[in-house]
MMTF fields as JSON, N, C-alpha, C and O atoms, coordinates in Angstrom:
{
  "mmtfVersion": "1.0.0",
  "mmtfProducer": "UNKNOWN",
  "numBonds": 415,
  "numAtoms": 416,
  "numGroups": 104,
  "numChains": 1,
  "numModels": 1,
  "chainsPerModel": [1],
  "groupsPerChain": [104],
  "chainIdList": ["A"],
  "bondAtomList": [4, 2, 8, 6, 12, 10, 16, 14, 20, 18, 24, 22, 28, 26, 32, 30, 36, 34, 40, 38, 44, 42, 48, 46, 52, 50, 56, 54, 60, 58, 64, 62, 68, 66, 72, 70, 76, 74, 80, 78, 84, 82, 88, 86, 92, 90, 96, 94, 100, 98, 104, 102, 108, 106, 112, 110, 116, 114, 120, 118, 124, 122, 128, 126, 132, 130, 136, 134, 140, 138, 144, 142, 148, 146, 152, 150, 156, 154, 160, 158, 164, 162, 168, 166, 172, 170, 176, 174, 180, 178, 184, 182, 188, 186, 192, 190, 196, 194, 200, 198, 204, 202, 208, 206, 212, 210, 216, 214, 220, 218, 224, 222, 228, 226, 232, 230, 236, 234, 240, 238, 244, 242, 248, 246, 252, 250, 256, 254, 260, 258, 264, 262, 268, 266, 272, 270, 276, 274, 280, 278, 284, 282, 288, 286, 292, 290, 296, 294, 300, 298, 304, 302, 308, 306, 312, 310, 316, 314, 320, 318, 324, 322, 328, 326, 332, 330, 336, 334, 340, 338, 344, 342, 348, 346, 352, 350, 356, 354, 360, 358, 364, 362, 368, 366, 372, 370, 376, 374, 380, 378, 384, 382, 388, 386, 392, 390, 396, 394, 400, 398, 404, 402, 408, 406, 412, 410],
  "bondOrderList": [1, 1, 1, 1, 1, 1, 1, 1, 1, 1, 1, 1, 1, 1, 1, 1, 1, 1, 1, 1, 1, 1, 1, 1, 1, 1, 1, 1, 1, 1, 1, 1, 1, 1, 1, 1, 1, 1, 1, 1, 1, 1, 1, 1, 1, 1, 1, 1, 1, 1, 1, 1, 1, 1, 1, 1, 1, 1, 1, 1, 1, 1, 1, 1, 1, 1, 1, 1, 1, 1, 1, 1, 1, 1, 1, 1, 1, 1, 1, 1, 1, 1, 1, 1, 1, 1, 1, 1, 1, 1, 1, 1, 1, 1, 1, 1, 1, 1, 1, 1, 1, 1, 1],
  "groupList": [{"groupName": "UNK", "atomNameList": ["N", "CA", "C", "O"], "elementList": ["N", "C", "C", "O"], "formalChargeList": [0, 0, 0, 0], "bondAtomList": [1, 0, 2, 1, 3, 2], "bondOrderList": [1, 1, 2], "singleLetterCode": "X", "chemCompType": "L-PEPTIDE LINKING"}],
  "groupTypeList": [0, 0, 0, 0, 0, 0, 0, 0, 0, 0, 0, 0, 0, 0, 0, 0, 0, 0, 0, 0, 0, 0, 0, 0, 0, 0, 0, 0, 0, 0, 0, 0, 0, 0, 0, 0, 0, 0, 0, 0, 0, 0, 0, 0, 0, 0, 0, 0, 0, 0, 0, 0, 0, 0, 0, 0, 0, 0, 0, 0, 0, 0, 0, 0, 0, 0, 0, 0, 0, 0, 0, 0, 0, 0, 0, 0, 0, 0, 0, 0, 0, 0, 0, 0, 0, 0, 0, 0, 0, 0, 0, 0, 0, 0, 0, 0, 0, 0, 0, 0, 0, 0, 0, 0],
  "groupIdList": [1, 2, 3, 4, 5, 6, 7, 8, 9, 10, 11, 12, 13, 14, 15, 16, 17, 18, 19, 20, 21, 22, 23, 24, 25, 26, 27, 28, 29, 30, 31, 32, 33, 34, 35, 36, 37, 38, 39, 40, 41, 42, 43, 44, 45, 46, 47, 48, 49, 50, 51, 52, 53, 54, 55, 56, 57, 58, 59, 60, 61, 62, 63, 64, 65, 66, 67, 68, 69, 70, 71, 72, 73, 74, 75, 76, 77, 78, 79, 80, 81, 82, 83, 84, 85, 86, 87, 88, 89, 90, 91, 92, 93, 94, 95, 96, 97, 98, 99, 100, 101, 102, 103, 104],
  "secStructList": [7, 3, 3, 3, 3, 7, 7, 7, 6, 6, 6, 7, 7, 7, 7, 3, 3, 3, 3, 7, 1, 1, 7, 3, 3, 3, 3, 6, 6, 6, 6, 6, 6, 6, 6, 6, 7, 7, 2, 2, 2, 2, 2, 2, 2, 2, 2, 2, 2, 2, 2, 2, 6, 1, 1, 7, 2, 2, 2, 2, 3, 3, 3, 7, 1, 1, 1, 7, 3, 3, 3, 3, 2, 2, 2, 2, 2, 2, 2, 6, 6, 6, 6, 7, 2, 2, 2, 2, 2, 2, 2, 2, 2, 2, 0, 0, 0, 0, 0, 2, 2, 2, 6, 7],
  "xCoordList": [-8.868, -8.238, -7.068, -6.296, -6.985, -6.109, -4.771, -4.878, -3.559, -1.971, -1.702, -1.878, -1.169, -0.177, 0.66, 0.529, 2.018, 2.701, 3.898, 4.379, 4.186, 4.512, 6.298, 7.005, 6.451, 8.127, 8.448, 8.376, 8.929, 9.707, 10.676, 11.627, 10.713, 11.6, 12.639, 13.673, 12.342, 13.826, 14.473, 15.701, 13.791, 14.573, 14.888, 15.716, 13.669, 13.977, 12.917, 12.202, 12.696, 12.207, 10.251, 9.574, 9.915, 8.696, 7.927, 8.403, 6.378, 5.621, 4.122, 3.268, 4.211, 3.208, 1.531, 1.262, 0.977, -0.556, -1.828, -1.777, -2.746, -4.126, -5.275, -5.781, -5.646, -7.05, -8.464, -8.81, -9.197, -10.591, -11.239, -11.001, -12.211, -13.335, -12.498, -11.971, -12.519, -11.791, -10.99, -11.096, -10.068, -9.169, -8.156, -8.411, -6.581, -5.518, -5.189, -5.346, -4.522, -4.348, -2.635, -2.199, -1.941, -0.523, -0.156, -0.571, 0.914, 1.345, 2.11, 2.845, 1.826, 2.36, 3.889, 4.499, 4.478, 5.873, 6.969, 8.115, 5.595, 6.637, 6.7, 7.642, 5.33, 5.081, 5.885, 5.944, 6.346, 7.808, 8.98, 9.954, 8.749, 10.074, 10.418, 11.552, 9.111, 9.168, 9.382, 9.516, 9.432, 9.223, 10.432, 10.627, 11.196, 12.559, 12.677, 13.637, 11.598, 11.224, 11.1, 10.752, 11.454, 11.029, 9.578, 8.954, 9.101, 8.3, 7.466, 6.467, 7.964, 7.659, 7.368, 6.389, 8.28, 8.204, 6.739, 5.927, 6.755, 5.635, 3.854, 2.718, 4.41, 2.726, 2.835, 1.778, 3.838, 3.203, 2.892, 2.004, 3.419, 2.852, 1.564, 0.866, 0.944, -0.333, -0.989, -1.68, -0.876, -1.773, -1.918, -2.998, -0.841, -1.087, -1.811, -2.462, -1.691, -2.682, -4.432, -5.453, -4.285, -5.929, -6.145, -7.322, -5.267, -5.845, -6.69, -7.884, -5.474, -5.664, -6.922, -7.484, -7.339, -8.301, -8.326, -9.277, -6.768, -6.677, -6.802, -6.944, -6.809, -7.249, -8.422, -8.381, -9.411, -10.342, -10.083, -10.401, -9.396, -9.02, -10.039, -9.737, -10.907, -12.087, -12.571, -13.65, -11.964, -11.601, -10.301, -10.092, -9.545, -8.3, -6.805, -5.738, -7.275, -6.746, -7.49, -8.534, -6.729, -7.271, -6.262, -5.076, -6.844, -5.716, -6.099, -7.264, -5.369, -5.37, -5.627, -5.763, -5.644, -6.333, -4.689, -4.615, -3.681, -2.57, -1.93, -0.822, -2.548, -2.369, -1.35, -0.596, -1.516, -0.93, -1.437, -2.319, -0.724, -1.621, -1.668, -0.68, -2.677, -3.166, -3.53, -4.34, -2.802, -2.957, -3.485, -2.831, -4.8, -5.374, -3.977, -3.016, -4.654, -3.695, -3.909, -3.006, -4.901, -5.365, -4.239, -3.534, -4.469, -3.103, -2.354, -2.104, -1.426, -0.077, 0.063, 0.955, -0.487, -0.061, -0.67, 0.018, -1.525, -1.387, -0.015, 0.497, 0.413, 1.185, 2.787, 3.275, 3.195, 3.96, 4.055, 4.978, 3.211, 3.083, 3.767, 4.539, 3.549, 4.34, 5.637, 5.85, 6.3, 7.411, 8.47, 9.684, 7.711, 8.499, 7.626, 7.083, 7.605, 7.109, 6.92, 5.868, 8.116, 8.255, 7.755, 7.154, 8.162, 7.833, 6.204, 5.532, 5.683, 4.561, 3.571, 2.426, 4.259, 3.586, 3.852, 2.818, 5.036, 4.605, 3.774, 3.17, 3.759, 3.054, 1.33, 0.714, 0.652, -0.619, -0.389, -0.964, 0.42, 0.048, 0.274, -0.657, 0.653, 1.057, -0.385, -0.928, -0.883, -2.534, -3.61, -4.605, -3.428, -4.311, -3.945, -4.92, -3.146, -2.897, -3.173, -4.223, -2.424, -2.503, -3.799, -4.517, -3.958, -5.101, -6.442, -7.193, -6.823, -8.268, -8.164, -9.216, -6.988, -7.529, -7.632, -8.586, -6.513, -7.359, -8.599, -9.153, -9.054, -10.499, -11.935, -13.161, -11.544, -12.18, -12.962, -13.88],
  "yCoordList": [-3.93, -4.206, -5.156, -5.072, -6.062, -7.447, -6.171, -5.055, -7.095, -6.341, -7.402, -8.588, -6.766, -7.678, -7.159, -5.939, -7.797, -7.36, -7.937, -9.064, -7.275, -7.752, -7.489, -6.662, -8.634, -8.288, -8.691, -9.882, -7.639, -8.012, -8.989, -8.385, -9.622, -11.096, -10.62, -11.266, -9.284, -9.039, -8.09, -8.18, -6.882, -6.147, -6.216, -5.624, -7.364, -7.468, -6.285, -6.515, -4.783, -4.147, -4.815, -5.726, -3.859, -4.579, -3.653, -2.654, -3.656, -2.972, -3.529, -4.322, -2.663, -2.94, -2.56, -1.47, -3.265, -2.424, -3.616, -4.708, -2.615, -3.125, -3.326, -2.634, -4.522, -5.343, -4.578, -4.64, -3.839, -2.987, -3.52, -3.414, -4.182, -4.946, -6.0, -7.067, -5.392, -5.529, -5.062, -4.664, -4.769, -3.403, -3.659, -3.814, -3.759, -3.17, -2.184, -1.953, -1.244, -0.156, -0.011, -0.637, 0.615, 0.879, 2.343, 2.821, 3.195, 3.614, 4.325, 3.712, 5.448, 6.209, 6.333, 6.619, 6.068, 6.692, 5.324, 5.331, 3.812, 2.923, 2.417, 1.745, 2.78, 1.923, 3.162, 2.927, 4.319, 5.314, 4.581, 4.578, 3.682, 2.974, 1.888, 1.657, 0.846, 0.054, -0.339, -1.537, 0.801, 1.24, 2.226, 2.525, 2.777, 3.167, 4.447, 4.82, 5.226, 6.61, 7.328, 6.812, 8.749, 9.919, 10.273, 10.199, 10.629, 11.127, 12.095, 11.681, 12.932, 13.784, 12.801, 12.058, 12.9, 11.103, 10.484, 10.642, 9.548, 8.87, 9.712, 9.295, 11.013, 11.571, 12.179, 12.735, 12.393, 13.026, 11.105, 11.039, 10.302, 9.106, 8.57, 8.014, 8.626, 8.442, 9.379, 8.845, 11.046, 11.886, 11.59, 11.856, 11.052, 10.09, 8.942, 8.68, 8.093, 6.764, 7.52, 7.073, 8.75, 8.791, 9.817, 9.778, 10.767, 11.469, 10.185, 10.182, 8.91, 8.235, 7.271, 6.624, 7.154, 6.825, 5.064, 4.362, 4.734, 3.465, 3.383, 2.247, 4.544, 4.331, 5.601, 6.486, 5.608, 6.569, 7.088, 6.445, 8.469, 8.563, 8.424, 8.074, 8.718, 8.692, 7.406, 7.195, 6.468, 5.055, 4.508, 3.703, 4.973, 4.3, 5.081, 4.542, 6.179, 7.114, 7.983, 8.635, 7.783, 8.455, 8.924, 8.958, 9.339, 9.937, 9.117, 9.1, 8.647, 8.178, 9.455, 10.619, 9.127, 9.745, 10.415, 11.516, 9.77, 10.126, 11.264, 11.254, 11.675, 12.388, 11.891, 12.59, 10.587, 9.607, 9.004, 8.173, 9.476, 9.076, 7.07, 6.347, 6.715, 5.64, 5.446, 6.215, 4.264, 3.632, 2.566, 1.607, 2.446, 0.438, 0.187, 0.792, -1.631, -2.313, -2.164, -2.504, -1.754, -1.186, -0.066, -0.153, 1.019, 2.326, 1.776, 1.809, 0.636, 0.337, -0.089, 0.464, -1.072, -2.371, -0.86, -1.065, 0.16, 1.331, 2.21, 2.833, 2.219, 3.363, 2.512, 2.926, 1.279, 0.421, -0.388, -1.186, -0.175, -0.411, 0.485, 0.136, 1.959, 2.649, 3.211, 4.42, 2.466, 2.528, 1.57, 1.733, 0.38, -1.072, -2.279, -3.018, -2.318, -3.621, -4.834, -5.33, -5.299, -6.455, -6.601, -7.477, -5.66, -5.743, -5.481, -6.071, -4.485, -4.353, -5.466, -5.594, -6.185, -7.677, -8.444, -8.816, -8.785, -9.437, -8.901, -9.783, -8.338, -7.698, -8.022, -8.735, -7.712, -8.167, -9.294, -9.389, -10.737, -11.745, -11.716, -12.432, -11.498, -11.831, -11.109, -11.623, -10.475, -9.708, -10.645, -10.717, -11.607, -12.24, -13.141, -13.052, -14.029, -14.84, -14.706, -15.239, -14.091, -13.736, -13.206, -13.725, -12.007, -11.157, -12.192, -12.276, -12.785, -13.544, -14.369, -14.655, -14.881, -15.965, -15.004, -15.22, -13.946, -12.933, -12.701, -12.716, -12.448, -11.581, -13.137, -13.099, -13.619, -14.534, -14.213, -14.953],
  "zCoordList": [15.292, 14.015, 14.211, 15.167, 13.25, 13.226, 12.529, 12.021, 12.858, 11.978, 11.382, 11.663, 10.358, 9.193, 8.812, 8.721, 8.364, 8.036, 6.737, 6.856, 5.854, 4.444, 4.74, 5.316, 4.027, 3.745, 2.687, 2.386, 1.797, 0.579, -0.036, -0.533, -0.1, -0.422, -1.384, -1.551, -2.149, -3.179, -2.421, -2.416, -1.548, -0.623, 1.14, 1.832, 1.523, 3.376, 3.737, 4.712, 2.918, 3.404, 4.075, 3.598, 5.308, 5.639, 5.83, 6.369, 5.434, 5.727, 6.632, 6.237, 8.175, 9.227, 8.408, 7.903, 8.44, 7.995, 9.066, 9.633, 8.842, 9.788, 9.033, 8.149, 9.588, 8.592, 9.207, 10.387, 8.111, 8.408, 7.245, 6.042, 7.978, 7.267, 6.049, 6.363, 4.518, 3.291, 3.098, 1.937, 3.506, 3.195, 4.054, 5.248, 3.473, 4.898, 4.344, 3.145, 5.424, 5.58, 5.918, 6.883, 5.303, 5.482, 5.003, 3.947, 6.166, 6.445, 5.073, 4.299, 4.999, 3.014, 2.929, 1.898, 4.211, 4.982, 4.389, 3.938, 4.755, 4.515, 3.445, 3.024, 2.673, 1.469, 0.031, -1.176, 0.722, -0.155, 0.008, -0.745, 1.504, 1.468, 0.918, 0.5, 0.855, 0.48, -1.062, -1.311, -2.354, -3.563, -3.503, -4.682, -2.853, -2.765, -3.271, -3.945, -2.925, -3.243, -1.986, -0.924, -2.196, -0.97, -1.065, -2.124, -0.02, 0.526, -1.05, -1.639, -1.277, -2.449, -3.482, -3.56, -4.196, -5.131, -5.406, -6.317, -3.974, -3.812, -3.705, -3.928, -3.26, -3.424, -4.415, -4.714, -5.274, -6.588, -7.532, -8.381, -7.316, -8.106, -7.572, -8.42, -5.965, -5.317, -6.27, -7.138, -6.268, -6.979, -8.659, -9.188, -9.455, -10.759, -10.924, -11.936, -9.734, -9.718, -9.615, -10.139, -8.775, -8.435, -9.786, -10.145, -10.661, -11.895, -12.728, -13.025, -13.05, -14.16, -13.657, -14.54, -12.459, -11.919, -11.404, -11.061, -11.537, -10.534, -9.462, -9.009, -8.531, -7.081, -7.021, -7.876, -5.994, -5.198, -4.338, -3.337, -4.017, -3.094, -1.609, -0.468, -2.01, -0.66, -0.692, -0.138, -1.25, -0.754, -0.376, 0.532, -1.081, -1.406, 0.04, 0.336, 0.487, 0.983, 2.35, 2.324, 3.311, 4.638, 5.321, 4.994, 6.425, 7.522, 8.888, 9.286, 9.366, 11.192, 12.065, 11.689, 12.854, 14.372, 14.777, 15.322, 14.505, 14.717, 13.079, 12.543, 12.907, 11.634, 10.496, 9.819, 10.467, 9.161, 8.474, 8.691, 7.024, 6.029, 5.615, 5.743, 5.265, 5.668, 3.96, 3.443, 3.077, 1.957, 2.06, 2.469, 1.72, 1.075, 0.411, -0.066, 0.784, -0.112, -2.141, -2.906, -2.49, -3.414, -4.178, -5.183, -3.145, -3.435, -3.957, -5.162, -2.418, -2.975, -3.856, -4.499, -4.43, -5.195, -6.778, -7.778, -6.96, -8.012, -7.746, -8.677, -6.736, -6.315, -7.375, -8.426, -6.547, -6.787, -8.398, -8.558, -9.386, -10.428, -11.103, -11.996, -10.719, -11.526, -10.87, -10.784, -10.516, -9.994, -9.786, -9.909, -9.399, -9.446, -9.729, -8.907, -10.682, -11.275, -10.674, -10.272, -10.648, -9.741, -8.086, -7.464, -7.834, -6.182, -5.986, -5.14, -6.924, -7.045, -7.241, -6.808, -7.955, -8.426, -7.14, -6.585, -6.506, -5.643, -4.179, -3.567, -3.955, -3.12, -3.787, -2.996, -4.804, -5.394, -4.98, -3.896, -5.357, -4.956, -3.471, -3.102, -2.82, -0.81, -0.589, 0.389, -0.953, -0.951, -1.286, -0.565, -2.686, -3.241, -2.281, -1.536, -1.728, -1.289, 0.247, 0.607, 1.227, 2.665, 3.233, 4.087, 2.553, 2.879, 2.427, 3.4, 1.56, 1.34, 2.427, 2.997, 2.906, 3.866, 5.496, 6.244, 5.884, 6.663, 6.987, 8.086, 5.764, 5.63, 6.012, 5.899, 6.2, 6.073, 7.243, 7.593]
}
């Protein structure tokens, strides 16, 4: 698996994630940080994105080998909508933009 890694341009904050097939994969720990929420916070808004049915979790959501939970770029950019707008948005584009030419 290829790494990438995103940095926020309105906060500096950065988030490490890994390219699988279509899909990166980031870390639930940083992408609470990156959206400026705790731990709690952020999985009760993950468990709102998958009620209202913007993300799958048995797509959208896994666990590592190292017992960490593991968000598509999908999650975030649902997770991050309802929480920060803006950052959420840019992050969709650094995805539309970075990641298509990745995946290539």
């Amino acid at each position: 698996m290829r790494s990438v890694k995103y940095v926020c341009a309105s906060s500096s904050r950065t988030i490490d994630g890994r390219l699988d097939e279509n899909t990166a994969w980031f870390e639930f720990r940083q992408v609470a940080h990156l959206f400026d929420m705790n731990l709690e916070q952020a999985a009760k808004v993950l468990r709102q994105a998958g009620a209202t049915g913007d993300i799958e979790a048995a797509e959208d959501v896994r666990s590592s080998d190292r017992c960490k939970c593991l968000l598509s770029h999908r999650a975030v950019v649902a997770v991050g909508y309802q929480v920060n707008y803006g950052r959420a948005t840019a992050f969709r584009h650094w995805c539309a933009s970075s990641l298509t030419v990745l995946f290539r």
